[in-house]
N, C-alpha and C positions, 0 to 999 in steps of 0.2 A: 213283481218281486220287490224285495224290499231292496230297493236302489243298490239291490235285487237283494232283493230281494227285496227291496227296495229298498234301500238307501246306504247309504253308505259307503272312505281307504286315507291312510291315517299315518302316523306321524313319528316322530325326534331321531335327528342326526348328528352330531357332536363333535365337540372339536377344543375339551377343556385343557388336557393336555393330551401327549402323545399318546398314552397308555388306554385314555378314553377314546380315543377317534378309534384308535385300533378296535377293541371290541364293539363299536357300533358302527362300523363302515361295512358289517357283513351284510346288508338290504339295502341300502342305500349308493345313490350314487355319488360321484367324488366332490369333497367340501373345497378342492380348490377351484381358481378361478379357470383351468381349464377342462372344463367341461366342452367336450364336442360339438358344434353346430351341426344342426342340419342338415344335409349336400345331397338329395334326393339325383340321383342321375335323372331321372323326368324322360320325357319323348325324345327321343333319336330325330336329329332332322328329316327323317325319311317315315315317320310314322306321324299319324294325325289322330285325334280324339276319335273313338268310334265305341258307338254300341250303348245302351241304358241297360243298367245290371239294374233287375228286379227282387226285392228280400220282401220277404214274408213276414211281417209282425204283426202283431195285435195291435187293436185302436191304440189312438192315441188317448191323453186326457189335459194332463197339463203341460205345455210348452214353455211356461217360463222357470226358467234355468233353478231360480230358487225354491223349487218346487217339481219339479220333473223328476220321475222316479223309476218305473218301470223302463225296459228295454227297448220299448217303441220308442220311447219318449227322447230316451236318452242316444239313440242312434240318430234320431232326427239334431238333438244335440249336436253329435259329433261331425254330423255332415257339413251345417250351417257355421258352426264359430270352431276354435281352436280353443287348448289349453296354452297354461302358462309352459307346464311340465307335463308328459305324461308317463304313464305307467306300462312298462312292456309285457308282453306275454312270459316273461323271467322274471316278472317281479321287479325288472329295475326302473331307475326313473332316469327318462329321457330328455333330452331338449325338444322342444315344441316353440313358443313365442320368444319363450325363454332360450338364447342360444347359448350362455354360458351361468353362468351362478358359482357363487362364492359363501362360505359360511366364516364370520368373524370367529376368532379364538378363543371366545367367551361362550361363542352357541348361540348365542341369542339374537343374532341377525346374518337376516341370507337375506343378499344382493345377488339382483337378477338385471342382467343386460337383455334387453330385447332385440328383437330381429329387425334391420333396419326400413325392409322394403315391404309390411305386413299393410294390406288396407282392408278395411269395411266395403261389404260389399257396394257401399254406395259412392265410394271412393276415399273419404276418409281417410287417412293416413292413423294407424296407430299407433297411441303415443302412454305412456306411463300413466296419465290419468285415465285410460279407461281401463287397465287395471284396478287401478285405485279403487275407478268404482263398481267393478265387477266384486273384489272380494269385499267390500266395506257393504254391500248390498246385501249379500251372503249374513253378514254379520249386525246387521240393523234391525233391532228389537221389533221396530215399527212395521218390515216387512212380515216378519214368521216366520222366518222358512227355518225346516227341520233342522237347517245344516251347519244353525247358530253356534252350536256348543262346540263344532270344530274347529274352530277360535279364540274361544275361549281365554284358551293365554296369548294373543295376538294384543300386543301394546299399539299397535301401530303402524303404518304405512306411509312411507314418503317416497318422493319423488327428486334425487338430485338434480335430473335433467328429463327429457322427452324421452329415454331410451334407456332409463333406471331407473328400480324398484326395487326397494328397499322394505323389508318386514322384520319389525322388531318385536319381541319377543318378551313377556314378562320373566319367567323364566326358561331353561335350559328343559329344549324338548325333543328328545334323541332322534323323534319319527315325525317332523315336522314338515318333511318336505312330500311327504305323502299325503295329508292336509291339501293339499296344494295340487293335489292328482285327482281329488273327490269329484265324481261325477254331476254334480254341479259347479264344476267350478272353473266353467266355461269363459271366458273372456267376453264381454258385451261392450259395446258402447256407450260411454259415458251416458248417464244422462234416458239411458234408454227404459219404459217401462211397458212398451204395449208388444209384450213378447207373446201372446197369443196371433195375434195381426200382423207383426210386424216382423220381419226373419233376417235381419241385416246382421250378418258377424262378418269374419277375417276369413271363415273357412274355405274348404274345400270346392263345394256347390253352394250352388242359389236356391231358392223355394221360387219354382216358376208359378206352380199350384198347388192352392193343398186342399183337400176335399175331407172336411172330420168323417172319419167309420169309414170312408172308401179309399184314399190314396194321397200318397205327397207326390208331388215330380221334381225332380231337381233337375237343373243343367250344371255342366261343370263351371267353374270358376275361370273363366281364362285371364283373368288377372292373378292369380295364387302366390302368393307369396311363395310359394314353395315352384320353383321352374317347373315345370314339362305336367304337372300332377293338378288333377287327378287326368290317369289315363282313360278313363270314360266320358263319354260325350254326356254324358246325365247317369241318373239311377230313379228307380221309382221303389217307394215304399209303400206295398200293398197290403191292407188291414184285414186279415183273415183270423180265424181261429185257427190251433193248431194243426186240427186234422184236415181240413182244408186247404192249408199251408201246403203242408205236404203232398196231398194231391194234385195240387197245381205246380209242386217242383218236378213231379214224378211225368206230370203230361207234358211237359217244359212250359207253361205259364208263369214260371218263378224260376230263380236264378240262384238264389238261394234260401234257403231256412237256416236258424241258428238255435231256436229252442224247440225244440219237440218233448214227446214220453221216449225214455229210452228204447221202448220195445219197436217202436215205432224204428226209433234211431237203426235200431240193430237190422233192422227188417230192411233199410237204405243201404247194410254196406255190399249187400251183393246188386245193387244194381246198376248194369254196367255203363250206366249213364254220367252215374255221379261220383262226384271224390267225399268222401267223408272226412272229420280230423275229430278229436276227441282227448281231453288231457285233465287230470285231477286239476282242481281248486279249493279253493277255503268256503264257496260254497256252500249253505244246507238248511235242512228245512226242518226248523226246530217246534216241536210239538208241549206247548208251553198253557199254565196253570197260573190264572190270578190266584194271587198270595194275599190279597186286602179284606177277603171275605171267606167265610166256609165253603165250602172242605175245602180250599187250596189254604187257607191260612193254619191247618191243622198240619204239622210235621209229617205226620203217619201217615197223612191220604199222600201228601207227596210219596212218599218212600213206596208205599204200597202203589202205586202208579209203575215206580221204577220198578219195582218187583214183577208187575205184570205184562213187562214188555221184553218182549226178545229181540235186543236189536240185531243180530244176524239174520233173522228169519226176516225182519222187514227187510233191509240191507239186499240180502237177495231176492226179494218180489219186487220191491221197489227199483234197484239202479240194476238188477240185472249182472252184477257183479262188475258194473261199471267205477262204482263209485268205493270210498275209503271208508271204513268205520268210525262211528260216531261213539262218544262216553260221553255224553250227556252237556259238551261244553265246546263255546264259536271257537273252540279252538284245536286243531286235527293234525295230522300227518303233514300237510302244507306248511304247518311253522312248523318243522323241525324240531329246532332248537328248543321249544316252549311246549312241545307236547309231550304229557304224563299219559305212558302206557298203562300206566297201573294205578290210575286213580281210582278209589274206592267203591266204585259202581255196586251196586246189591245184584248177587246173581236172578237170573230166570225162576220166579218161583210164587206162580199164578194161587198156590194153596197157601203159602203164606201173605200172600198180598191179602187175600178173601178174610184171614184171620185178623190180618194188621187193621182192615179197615173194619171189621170189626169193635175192636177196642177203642176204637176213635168215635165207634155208635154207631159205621154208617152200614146197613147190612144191603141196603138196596141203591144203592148209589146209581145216578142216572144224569148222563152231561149230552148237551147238546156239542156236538162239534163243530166248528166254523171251519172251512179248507176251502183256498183261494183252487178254480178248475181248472190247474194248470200244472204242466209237468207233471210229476212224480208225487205230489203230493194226495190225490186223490187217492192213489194207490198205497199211499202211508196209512191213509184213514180207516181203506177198507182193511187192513192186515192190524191195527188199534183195536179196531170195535169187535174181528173175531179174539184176539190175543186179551182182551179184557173180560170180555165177555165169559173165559175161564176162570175169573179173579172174581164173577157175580156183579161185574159193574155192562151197565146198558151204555152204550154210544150210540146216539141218535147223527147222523152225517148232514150238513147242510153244506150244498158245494155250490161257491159265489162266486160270481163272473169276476176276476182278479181285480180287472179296472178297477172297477166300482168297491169291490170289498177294500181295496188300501190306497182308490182315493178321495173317500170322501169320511177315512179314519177307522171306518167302525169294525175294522180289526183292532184297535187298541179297547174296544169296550166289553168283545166280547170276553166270556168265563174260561171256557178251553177255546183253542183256535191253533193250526197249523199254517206259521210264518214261512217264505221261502227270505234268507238271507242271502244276498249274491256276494260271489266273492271281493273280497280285500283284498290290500298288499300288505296289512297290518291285524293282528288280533284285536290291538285296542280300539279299534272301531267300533267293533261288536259290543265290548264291553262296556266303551264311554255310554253308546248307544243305547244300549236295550237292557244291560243289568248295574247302571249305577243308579242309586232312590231319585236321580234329578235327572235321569237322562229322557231326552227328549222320547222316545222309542220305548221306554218302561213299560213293556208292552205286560210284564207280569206284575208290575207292582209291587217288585220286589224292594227291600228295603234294609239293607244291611249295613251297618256299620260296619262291621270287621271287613267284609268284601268293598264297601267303599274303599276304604283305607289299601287293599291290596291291589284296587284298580289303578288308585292315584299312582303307590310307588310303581306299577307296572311302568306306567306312561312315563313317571317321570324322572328314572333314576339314572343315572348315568354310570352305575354300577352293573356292568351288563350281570355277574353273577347274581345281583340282587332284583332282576327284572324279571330271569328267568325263575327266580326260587318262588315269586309273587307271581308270576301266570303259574306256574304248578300248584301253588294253594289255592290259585282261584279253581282250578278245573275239580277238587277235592274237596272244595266246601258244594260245588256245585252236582258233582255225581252224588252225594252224600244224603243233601236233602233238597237241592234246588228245585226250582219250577220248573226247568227245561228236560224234556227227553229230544234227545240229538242222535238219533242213531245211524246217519252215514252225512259224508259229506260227496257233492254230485259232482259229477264233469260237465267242462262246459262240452256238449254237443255241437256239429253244424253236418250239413252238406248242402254243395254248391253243385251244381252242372258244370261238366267237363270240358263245356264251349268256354267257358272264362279260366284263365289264368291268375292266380292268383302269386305275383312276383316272390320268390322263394319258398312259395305252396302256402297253400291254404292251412289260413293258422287265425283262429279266433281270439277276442281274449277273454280273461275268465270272466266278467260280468259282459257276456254277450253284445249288449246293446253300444259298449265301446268299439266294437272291430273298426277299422277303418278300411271303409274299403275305393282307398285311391290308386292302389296299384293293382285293382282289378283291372286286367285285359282282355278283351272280347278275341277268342283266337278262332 
């Protein structure tokens, strides 16, 4: 998935005058300096670490942080190191390393106090420069990683003392601190770069073993910065494919799964083994058109595309009615506030699509299609290629093992191809990401002026009326003629076996590969 989906959760929180904090504190959490610490109650003197909770993921591929994308990858992530900040299952942003944060009256720098008693696994003590050089690494041209341009406007990082960190700001960016929650944006040690080999962070567990295509083992952390947690004595991460996965939760070999096919999903909640959770996200798996050559660079085959798809009819083979309606743009039911019911989508209309791509010359139109084989996607494809197929266009399906298809790129080469996007706590991710002409993720080649210009004021107006009016124009130039068809956005899925507890119930978060599962208890 592109971080998942893979890749990519996003940014500005404000504080220019009153009038501004107010309209941008509705996602964000508080710009003063009391922000909440941590206080995990941890183990009961009378209870002891017990038990290895087993999750089912796919291989892994790349483990260094500035480049780990998928949900394997990024769960391994979450186990071994901490964030600064993180992101809850409500969208808010939490304390994590960071135990309080402060935003100056200007906007343009948030000061972070850290937690005083966090070490590296190797003893370490950590201290403000490996921040420094966690996020500076993130953002060094020299490295590559995708996750550059979400810094972009970052002037700077300083360190007043050992236990403050300071990020300043070129300008005033409302959803900045969400930046700062992106799935790589794991804390490392200073200095550290052999993050395939080497597994040394702040977190949770240890990497006692890791075996690539067969297993990780962790044990817990019994130094944790965080008292009593995690309450498991280990967890093992075991590399299966999906349907596999699941027969090994179902015979009790796994403990838990988090991504499965829905159908599959549906088929887990009568069994009376297991607990299921399930909850909309910004999520979705957009079926997208290079624009830099023919027929994607002809208006018409777009439009006639949109024409020939019925997203209710995929919506219901595909999520099962699990899932939210899609209009064509990263942007859903999940932002509220920013989603246009009534953006100008072209209705269902296979006889005029056949006619449109006509006039454009093309009478026998034939695409091969690229679909990562996972999730709900392959089932997009097949429900495309018959729904096209009445518009007189041929879809040929080529379904690639995910790893591989998005990590070694050549999902951005291919002509058609079906992306999964996992979800944000932000829209403008999506947007900086995959529909600005520079964005790293350009996966269609799209290349708009008008639409640049309404990305930018998206991101960076502090006019909240003015943010909202610029996401509604983006989703209406994008139903209109864009490259994208988006026709639902997915839930995250899980279920876990009944023998674990999951402290205030078992609750995922929406990019899967985040859940933290420290207050898993073996009951």
């Amino acid at each position: 998935m592109r971080d998942s989906s893979r890749k990519i959760s996003r940014r500005r929180f404000l504080g220019l005058t009153a009038a501004a904090s107010a309209a941008l504190l509705y996602r964000v959490s508080p710009t003063s300096a009391q922000v909440p610490t941590l206080s995990p109650q941890g183990l009961r003197p009378s209870q002891t670490r017990a038990g290895v909770i087993r999750v089912g993921w796919e291989p892994v591929r790349r483990l260094d942080p500035a480049f780990a994308s998928s949900d394997s990858e990024i769960s391994f992530l979450t186990a071994v190191y901490d964030y600064l900040v993180d992101v809850t299952t409500t969208d808010a942003v939490a304390p994590r390393l960071a135990q309080t944060w402060e935003v100056s009256e200007d906007g343009r720098q948030y000061t972070f106090r850290l937690v005083p008693n966090a070490k590296f696994h190797d003893g370490k003590a950590l201290t403000a420069e490996d921040v420094i050089y966690s996020f500076n690494r993130l953002r060094d041209p020299a490295v590559g990683s995708p996750k550059i341009s979400l810094f972009d406007n970052l002037e700077g990082i300083s360190a007043p003392d050992d236990l403050t960190v300071v990020f300043t700001l070129k300008t005033t960016e409302p959803d900045f601190i969400y930046s700062l929650t992106d799935n790589s944006a794991v804390i490392v040690r200073a200095g550290a770069t052999n993050f395939d080999t080497e597994f040394i962070g702040t977190g949770p567990f240890k990497v006692e073993r890791y075996i690539p295509e067969d297993r990780t083992i962790f044990v817990a952390n019994e130094d944790y910065w965080q008292a009593g947690l995690p309450y498991a004595a280990g967890m093992e991460h075991r590399y299966l494919d999906s349907n596999a996965a699941i027969e090994a939760l179902r015979g009790g070999e796994l403990d838990v799964v988090l991504r499965m096919p829905n159908a599959r999903f549906v088929a887990l909640q009568n069994d009376p083994n297991l607990q299921t959770v399930t909850f909309p996200t910004s999520g979705h798996d957009a079926l997208r058109l290079r624009m830099d050559s023919p027929p994607g660079s002809d208006p018409r085959v777009r439009r006639a595309l949109k024409m020939a798809t019925n997203r209710e009819e995929i919506n219901a083979f595909a999520q099962l009615g699990l899932g939210s309606q899609g209009r064509d743009a990263p942007i859903g039911e999940f932002f509220a506030e920013y989603f246009d019911p009534n953006s100008p989508l072209p209705p269902y209309d296979p006889d005029g699509a056949r006619a449109l791509l006509a006039e454009a010359g093309y009478h026998n139109l034939t695409f091969d299609l690229f679909v990562p084989n996972t999730g709900t996607r392959p089932d997009f494809a097949v429900v495309i290629k018959d729904q096209w197929a009445k518009a007189g266009i041929t879809v040929n399906i080529n379904l690639v093992d995910e790893a591989t298809y998005y990590g070694d790129d050549g999902w951005l080469e291919v002509q058609l191809g079906i992306t999964g996007w996992g979800a944000r706590p932000s829209p403008q991710q999506y947007l900086d990401f995959s529909l600005k002409s520079d964005g790293k993720w350009n996966e269609s080649r799209i290349a708009d002026p008008e639409l640049d210009a309404l990305i930018v004021t998206a991101g960076t107006s502090v006019d909240r009326a003015e943010r909202i009016a610029a996401y509604k124009a983006i989703q209406r130039k994008l139903a209109e003629d864009g490259p994208l068809i988006i026709p639902y956005f997915f839930p995250t899925v899980g279920a876990a076996r009944k023998e674990w507890d999951f402290e205030g119930g078992f609750a995922v978060q929406a990019f899967p590969g985040r859940t933290n599962f420290t207050r898993a208890r073996q009951v």
